[in-house]
VOVEXFI-770945 format. One line per 8 residues: number of its first residue (from 0); their letters; for each residue x negated, z negated, y of N, C-alpha, C, O, CB. Coordinates in Angstrom, 2 decimals. Each point is the difference from the previous one (the first is absolute). Glycine has a CB too. Layout:
% VOVEXFI-770945
NUM	a	X:Z:Y:X:Z:Y:X:Z:Y:X:Z:Y:X:Z:Y ~ ...
This chain:
% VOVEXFI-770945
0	xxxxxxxx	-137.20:-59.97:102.66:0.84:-0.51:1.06:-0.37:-1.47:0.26:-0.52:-0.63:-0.93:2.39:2.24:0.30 ~ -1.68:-2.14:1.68:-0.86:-0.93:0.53:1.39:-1.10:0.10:0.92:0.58:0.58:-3.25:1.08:0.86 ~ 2.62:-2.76:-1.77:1.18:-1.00:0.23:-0.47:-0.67:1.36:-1.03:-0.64:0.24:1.74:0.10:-2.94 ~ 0.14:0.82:3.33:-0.21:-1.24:1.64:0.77:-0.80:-0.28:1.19:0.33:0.00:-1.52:0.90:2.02 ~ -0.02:-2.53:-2.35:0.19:-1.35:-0.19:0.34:-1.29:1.44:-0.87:-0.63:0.62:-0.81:1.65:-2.83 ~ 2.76:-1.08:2.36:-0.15:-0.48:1.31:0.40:-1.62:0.24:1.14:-0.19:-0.42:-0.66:2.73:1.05 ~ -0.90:-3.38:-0.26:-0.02:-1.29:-0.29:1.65:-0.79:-0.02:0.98:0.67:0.33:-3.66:-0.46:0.77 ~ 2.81:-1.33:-1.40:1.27:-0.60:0.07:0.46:-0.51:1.14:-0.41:-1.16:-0.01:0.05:0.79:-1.93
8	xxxxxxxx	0.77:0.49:2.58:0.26:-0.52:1.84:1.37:-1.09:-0.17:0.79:0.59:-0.75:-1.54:2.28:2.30 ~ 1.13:-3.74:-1.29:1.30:-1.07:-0.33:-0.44:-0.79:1.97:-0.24:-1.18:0.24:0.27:0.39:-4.33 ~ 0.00:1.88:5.04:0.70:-0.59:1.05:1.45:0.27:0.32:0.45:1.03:-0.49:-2.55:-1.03:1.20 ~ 3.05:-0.85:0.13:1.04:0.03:0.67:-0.02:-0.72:1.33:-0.48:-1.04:0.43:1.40:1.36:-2.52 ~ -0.08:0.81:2.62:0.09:-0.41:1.61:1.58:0.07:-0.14:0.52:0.97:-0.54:-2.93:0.18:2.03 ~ 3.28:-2.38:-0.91:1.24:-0.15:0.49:0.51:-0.63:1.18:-0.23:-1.17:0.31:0.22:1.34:-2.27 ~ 0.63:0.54:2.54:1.27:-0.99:0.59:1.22:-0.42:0.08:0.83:0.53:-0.75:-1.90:-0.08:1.37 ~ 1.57:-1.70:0.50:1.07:0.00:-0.66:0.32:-1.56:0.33:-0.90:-0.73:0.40:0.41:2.80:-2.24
16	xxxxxxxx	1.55:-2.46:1.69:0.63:-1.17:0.31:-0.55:-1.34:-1.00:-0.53:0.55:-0.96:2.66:1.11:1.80 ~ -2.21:-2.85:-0.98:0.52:-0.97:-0.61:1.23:-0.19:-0.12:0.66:-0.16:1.03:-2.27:-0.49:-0.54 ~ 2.51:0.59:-2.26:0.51:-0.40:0.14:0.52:-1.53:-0.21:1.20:-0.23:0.09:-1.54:2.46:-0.02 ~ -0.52:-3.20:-0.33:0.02:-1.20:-0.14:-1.34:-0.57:0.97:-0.89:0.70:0.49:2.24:-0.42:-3.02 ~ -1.15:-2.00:2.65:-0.84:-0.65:0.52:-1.50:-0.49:-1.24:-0.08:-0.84:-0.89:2.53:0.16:2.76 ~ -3.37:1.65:-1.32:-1.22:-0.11:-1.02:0.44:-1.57:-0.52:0.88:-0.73:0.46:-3.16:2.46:0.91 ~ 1.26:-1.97:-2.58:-0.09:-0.62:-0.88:-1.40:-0.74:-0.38:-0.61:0.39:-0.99:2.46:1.10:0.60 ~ -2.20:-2.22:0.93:-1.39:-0.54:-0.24:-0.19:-1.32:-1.62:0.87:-0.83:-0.26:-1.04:1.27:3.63
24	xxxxxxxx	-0.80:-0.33:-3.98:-0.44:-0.94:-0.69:-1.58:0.20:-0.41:-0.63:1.03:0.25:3.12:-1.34:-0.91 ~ -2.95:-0.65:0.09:-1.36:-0.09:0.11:-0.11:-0.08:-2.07:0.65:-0.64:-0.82:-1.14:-0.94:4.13 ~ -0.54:2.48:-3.41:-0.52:-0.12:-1.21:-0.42:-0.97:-0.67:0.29:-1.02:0.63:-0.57:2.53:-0.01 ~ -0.24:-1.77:-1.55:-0.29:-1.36:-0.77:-2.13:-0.19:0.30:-0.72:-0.92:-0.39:3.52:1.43:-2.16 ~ -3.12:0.57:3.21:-1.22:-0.39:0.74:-0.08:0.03:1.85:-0.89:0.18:0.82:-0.11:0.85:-3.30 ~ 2.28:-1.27:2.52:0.74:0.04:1.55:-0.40:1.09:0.90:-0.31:-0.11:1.19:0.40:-2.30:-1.21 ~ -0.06:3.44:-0.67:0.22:1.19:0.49:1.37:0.54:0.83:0.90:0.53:-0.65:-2.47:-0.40:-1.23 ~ 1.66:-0.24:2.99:1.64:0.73:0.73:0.42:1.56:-0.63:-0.69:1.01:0.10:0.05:-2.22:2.58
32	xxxxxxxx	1.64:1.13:-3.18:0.76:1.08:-0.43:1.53:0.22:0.57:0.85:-0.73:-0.50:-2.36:0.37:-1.49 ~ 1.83:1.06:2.73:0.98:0.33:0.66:0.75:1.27:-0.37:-0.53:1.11:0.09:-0.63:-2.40:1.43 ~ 2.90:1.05:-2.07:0.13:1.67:-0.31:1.24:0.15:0.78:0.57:-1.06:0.30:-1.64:1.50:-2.87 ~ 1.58:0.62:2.93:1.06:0.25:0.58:0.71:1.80:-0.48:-0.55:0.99:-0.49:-0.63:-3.07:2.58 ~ 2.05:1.92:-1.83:0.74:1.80:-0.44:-0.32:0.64:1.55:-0.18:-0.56:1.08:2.88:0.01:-3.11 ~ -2.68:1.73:1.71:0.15:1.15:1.53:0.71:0.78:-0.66:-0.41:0.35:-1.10:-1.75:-0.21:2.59 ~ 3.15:0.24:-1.08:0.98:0.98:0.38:-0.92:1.59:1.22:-0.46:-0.15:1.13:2.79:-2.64:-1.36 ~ -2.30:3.97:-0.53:-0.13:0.91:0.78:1.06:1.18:0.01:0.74:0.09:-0.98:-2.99:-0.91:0.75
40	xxxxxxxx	2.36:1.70:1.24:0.78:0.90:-0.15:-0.13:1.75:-0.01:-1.20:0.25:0.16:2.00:-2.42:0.64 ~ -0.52:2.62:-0.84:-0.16:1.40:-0.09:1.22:0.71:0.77:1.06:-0.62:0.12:-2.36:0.33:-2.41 ~ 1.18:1.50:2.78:1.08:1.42:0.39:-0.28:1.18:-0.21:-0.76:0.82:0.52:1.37:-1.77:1.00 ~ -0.13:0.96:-2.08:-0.04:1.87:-0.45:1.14:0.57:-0.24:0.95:-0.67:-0.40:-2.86:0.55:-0.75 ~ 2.02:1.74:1.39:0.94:0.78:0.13:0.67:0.33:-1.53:-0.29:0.85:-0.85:-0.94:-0.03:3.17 ~ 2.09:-1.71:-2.29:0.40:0.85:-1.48:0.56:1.61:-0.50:0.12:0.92:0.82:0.40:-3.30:-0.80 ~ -0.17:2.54:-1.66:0.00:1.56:0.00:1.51:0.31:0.84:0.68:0.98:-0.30:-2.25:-0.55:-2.35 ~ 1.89:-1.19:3.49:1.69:0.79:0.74:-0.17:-0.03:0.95:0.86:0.36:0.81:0.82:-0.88:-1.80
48	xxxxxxxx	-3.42:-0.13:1.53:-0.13:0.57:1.04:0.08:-1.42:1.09:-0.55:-0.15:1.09:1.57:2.79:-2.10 ~ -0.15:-3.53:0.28:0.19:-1.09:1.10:-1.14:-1.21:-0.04:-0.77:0.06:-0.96:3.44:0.46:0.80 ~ -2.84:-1.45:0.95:-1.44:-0.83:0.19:0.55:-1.15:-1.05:1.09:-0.55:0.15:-2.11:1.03:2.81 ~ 0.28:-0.70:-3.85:-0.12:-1.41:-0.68:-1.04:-1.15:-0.04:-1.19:0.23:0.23:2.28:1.15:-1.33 ~ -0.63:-2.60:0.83:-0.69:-0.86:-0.09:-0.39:-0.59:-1.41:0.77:0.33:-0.90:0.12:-0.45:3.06 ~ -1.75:-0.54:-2.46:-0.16:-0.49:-1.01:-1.16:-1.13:0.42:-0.72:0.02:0.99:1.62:2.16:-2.44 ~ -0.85:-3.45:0.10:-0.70:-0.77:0.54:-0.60:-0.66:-1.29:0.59:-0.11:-1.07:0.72:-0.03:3.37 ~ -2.75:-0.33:-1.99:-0.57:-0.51:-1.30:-0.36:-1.32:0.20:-0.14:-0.34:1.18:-0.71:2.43:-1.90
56	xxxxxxxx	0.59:-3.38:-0.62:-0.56:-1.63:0.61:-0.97:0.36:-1.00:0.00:0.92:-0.81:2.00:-3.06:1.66 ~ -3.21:0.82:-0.53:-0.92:0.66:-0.55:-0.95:-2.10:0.17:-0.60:-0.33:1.03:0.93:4.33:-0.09 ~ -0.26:-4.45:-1.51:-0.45:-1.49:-0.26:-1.16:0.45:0.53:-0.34:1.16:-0.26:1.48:-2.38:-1.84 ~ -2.22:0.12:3.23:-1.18:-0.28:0.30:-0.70:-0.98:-0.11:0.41:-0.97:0.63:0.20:2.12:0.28 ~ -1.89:-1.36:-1.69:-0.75:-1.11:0.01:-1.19:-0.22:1.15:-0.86:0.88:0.05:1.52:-0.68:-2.47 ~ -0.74:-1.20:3.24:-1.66:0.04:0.75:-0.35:-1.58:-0.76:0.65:-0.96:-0.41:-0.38:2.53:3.55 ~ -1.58:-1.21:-3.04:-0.99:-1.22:-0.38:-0.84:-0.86:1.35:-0.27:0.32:1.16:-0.14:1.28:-3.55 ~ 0.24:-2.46:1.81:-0.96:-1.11:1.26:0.55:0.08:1.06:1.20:-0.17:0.18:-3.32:0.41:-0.79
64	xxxxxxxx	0.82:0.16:1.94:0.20:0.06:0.62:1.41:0.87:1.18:0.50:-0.21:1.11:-2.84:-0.71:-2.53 ~ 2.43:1.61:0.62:0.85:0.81:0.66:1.06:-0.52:-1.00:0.54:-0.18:1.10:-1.96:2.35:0.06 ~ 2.00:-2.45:-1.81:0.84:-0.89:-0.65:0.80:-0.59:0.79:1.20:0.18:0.22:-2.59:-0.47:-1.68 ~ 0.30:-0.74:2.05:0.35:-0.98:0.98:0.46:0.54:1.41:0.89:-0.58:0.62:-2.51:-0.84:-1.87 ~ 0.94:2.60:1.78:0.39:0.53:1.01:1.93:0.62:-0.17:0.96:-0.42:0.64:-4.14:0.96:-0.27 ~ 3.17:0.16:-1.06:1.17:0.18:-0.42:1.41:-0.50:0.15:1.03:0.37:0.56:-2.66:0.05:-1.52 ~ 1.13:-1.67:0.04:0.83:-1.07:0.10:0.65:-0.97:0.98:0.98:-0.73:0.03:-2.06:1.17:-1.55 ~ -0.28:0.02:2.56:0.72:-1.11:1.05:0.35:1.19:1.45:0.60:-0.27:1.04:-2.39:-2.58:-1.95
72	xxxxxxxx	1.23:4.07:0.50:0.51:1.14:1.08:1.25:0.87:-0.21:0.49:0.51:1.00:-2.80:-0.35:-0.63 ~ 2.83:0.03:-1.45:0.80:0.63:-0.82:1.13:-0.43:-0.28:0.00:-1.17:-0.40:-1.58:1.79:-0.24 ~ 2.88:0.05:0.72:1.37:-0.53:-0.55:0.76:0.77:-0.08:-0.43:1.07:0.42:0.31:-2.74:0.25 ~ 1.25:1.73:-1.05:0.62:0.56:-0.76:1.12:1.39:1.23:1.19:-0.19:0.28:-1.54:-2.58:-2.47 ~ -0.37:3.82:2.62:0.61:1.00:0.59:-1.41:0.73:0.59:-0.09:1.15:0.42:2.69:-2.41:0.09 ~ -3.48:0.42:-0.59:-1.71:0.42:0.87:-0.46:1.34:-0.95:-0.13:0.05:-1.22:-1.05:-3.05:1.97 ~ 1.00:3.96:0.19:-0.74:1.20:-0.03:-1.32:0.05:-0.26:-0.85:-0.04:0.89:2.28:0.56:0.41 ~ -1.69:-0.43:-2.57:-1.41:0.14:-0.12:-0.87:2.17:-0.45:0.65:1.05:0.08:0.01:-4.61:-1.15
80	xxxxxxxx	-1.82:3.45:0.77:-0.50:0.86:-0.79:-0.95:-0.45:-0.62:-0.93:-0.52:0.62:1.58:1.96:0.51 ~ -0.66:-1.35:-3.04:-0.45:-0.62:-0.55:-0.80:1.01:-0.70:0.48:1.07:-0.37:1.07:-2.90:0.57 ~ -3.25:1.38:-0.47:-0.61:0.91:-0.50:-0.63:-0.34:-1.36:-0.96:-0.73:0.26:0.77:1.48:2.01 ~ 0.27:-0.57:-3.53:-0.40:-0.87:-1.19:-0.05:1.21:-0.96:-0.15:1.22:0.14:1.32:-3.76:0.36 ~ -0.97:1.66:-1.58:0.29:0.85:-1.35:0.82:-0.60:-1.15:0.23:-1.21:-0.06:-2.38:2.16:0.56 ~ 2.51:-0.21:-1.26:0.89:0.00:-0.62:-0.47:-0.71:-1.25:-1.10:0.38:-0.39:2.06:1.53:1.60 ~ -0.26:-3.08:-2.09:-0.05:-0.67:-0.59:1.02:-0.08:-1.23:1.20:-0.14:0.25:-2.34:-0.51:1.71 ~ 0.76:0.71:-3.07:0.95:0.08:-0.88:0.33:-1.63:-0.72:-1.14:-0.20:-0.43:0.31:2.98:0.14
88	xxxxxxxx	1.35:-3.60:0.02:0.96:-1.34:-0.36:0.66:0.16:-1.04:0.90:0.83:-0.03:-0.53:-1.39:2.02 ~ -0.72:-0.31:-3.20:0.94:0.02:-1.26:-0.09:-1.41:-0.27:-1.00:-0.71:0.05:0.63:3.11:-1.12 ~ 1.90:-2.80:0.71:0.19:-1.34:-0.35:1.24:-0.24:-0.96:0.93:0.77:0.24:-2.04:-1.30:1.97 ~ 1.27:-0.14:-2.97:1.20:-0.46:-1.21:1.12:-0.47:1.05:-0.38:-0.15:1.17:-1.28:-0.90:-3.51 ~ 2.77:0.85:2.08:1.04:-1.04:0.37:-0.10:-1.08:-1.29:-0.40:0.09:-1.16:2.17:1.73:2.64 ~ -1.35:-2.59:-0.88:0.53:-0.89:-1.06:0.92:0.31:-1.03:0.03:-0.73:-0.99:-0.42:-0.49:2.55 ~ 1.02:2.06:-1.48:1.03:0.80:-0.87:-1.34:0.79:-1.51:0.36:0.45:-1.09:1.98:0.36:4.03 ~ -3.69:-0.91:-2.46:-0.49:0.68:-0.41:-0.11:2.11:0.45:-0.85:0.83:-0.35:1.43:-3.54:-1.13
96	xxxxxxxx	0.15:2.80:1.99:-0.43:1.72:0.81:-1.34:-0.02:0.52:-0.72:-0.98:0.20:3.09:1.49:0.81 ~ -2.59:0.72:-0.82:-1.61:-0.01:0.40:0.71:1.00:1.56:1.11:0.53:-0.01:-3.36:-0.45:-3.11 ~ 1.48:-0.04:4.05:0.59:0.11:1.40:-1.46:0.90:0.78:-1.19:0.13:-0.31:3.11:-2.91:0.30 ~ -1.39:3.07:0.72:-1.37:0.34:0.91:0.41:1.22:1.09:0.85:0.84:-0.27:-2.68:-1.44:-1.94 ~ 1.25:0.57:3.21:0.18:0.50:1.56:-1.56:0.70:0.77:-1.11:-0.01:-0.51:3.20:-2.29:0.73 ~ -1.86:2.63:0.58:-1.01:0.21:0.58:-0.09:-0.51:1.63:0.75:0.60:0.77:-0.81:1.23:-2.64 ~ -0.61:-2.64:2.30:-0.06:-0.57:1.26:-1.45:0.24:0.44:-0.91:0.10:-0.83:2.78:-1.83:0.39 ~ -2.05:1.81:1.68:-0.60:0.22:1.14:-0.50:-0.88:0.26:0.58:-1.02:0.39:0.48:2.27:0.23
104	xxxxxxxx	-3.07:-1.06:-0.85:-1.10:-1.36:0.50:-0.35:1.00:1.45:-0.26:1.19:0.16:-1.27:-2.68:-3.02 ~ 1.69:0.21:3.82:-0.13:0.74:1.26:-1.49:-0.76:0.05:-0.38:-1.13:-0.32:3.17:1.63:1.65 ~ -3.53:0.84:-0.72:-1.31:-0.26:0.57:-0.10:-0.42:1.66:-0.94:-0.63:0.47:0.24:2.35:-2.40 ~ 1.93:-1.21:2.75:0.08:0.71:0.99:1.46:-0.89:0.23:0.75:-0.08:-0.97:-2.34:2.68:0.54 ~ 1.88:-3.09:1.37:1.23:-0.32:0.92:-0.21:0.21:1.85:-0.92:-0.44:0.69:1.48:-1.52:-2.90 ~ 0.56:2.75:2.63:-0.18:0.68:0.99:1.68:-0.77:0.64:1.13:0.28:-0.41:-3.12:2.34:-0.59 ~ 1.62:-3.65:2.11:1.21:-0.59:0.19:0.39:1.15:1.22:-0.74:0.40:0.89:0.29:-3.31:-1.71 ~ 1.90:3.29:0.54:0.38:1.51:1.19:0.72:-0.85:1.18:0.52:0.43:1.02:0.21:1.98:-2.99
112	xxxxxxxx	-0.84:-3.55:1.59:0.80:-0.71:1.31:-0.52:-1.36:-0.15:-0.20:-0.60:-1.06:2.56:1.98:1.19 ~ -2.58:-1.85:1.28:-0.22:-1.29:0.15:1.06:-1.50:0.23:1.00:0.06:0.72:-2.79:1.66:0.00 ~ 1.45:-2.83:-1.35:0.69:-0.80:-0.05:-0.20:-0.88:0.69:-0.90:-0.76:-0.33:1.25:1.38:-1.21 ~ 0.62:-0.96:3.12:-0.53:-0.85:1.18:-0.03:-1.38:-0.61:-1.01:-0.63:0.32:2.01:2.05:1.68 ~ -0.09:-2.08:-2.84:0.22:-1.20:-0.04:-1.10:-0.59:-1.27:0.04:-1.22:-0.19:2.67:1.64:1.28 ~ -3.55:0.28:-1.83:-1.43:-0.78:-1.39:-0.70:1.46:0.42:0.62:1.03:-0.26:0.64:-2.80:-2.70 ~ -2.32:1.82:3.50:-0.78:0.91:-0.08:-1.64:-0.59:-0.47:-0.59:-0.67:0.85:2.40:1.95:0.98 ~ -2.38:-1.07:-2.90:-1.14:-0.46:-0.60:-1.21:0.09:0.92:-0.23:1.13:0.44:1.23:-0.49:-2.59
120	xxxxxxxx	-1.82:-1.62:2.51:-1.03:-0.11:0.85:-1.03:1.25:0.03:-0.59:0.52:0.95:0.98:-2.99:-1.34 ~ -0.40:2.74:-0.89:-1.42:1.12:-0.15:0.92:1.10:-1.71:0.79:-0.32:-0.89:-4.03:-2.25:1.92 ~ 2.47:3.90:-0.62:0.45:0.74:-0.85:-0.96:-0.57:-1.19:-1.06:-0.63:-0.08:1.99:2.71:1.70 ~ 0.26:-1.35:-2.72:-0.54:-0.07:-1.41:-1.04:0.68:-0.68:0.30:1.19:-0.09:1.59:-1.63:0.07 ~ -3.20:0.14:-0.59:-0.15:0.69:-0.86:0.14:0.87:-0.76:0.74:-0.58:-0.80:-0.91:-0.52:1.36 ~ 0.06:1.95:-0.90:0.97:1.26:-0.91:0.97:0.70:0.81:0.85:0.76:-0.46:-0.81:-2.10:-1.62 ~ -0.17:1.13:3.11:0.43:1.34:0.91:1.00:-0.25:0.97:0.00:0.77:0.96:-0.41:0.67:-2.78 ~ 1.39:-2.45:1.80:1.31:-0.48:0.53:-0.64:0.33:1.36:-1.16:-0.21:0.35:2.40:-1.82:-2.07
128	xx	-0.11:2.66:2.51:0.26:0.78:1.41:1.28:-0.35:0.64:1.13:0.31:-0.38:-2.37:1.63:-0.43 ~ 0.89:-2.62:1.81:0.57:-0.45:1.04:0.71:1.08:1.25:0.54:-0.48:0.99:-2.29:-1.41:-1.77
């Protein structure tokens, strides 16, 4: 018998709201790092038959260039679709606990609406869509 071995794939595609005003800071080799939460939602029919909602947040990081795009196109209700992968985060508290999450490195920012009043001269690098 022959094993089909099939490779590890770690894309995600989401959408979905901001719910805060991104977050920019620059690394200690001044790299732009920008993170913000998205809120997405779901509907489906539950088992009685009636329509439900449900809703998931889900932390996003972009780097550099599109970092920066982000930050100054983006705020806190803006519709995006974000295309990345999934990232796993472990860190202590000060309490000493050990902690950890999984957040979203976006490769991909797809702005679903435009912003009349800061709109960035030229698209981003890494995919940002106007």
């Amino acid at each position: 018998m022959v094993e089909l071995r099939l490779p590890d794939v770690n894309r995600v595609m989401l959408s979905g709201r901001l719910t805060r005003d991104p977050d920019r800071r620059y690394a200690s080799d001044g790299t732009a790092v920008t993170r913000f939460d998205l809120a997405f939602h779901r509907r489906f029919r539950a088992r009685n038959g009636q329509v439900a909602e449900s809703t998931g947040f889900v932390s996003v990081t972009t780097y550099q260039r599109l970092a920066e795009v982000c930050a100054e196109a983006l705020r806190k209700g803006s519709p995006v679709l974000i295309e990345g992968r999934l990232v796993a985060r472990e860190w202590n508290t000060p309490q000493g606990a050990s902690r950890s999450r999984l957040e979203l490195a976006a490769d991909n920012v797809h702005f679903l609406e435009r912003r009349t009043d800061t709109v960035p001269a030229e698209p981003a690098a890494g995919g940002a869509g106007f």
